[in-house]
C-alpha positions as CSV (number, residue, x, y, z in Angstrom):
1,X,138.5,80.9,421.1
2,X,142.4,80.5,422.3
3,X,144.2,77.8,423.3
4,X,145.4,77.8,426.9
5,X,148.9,78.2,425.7
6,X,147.7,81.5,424.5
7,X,147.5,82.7,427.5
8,X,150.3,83.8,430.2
9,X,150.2,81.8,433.8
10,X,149.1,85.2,435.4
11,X,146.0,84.8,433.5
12,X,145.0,81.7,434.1
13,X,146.0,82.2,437.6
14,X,143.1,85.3,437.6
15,X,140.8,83.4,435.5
16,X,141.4,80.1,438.2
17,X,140.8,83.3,441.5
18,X,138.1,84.9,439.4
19,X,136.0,81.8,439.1
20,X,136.8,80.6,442.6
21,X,138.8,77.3,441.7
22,X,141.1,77.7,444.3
23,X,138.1,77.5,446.8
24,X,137.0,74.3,449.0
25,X,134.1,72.7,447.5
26,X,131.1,72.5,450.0
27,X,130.3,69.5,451.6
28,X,128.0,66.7,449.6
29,X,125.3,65.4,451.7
30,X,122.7,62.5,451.2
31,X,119.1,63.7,450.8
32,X,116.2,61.4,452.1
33,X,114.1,60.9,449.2
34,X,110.4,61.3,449.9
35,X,108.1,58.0,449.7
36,X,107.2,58.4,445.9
37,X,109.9,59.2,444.8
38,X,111.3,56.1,446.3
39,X,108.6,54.7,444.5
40,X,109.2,56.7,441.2
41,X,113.2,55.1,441.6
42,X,112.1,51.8,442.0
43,X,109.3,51.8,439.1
44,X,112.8,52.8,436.8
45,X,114.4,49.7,437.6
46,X,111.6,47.6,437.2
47,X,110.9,48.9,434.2
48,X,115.0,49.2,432.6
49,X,114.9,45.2,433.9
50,X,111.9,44.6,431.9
51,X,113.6,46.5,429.1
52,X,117.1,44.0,429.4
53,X,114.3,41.0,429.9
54,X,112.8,42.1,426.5
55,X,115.4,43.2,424.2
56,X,117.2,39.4,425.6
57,X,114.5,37.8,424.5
58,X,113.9,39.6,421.5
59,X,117.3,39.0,420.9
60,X,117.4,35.1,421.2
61,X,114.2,34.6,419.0
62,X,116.0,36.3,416.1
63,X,119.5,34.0,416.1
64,X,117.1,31.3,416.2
65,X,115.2,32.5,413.8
């Protein structure tokens, strides 16, 4: 694999045209999430919270210990 000093600025400018780098990006919209997966999203935090509660605690009974 070369470097991209190897190269000569026409080709990276045809590799940047050929692979459409110049272009706009499209827009980014927000989707609306469907009920369970609003519900799968919410059972993630829950459960990473749990997780922090856990590994806190966990973490506090072993200094102590």
């Amino acid at each position: 694999m070369k470097d991209l000093n190897e190269y000569t600025p026409e080709q990276v400018q045809a590799l940047l045209a050929e692979e459409g780098w110049h272009d706009e990006l499209p827009p980014v919209h927000r989707l609306q999430l469907t009920p369970w997966q609003q519900w799968v999203f919410w059972g993630l935090r829950i459960y990473v919270v749990v997780m922090c509660v856990i590994v806190l605690w966990a973490f506090s009974t072993g200094v102590h210990a």
